[in-house]
C-alpha positions as CSV (number, residue, x, y, z in Angstrom):
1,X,-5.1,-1.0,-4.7
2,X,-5.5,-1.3,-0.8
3,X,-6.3,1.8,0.8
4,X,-3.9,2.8,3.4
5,X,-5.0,2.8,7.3
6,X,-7.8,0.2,6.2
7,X,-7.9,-2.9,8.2
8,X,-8.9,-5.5,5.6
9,X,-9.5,-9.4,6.1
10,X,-8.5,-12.7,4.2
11,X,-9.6,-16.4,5.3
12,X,-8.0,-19.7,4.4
13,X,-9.3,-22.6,4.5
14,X,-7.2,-25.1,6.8
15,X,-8.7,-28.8,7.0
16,X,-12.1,-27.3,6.8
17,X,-11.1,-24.9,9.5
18,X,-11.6,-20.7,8.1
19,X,-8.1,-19.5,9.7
20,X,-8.4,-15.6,9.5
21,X,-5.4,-12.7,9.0
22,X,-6.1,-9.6,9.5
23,X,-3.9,-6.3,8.1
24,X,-3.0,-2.9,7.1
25,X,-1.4,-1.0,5.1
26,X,1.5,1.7,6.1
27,X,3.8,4.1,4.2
28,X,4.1,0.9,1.7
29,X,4.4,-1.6,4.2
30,X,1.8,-4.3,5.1
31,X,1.7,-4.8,8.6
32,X,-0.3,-8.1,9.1
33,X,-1.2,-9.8,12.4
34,X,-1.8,-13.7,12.0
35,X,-1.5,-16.0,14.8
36,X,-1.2,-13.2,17.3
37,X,2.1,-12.3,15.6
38,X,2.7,-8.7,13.6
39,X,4.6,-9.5,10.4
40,X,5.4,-7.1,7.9
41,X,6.0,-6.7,4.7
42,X,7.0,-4.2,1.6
43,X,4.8,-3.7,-0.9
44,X,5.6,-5.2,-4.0
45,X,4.1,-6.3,-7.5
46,X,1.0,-8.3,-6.1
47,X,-1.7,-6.8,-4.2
48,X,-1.3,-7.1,-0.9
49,X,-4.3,-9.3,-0.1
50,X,-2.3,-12.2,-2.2
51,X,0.9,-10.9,-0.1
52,X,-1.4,-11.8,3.5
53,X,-2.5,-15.0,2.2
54,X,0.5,-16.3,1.2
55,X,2.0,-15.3,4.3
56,X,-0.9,-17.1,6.0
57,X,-0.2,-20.2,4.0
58,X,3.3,-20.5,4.9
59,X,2.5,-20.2,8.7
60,X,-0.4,-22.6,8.3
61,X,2.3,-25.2,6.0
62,X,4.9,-24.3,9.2
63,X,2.3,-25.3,11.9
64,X,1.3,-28.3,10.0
65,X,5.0,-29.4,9.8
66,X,5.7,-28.6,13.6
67,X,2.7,-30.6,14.7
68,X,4.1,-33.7,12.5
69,X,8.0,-33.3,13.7
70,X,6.9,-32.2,17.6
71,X,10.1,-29.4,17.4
72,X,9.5,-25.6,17.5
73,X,11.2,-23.2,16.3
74,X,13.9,-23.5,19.7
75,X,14.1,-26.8,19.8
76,X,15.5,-26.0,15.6
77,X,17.6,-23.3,17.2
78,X,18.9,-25.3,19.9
79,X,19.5,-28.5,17.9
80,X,23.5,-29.5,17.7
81,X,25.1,-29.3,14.6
């Protein structure tokens, strides 16, 4: 089990590229900064090192798909319909 207050770590690997997270844990909440963003997250039945790197996988998936379409997240918002 993490211990709490402990900034911890976890790489992926993107194309070759280590893409890092970094994150903490809180009154059973991982608070974990990737990209520049804070995201957080309630403990649950995995550690929370597998929580961070799937969170870290689903923003790297996300950018990946942004970089093929050319939309962000307000041109989404904004789109009619």
């Amino acid at each position: 089990m993490e211990r709490e207050n402990l900034v911890e770590t976890v790489t992926a690997d993107n194309h070759g590229e280590p893409v890092t997270a970094h994150y903490f844990v809180q009154d059973g909440v991982i608070h974990a900064n990737i990209a520049g963003r804070t995201l957080l997250s309630p403990v649950g039945n995995c550690s929370p090192q597998n929580t961070v790197k799937a969170l870290l996988s689903s923003h790297l998936l996300q950018r990946q798909r942004w970089r093929h379409t050319g939309e962000s997240r307000l041109d989404r918002e904004n789109r009619p319909g």
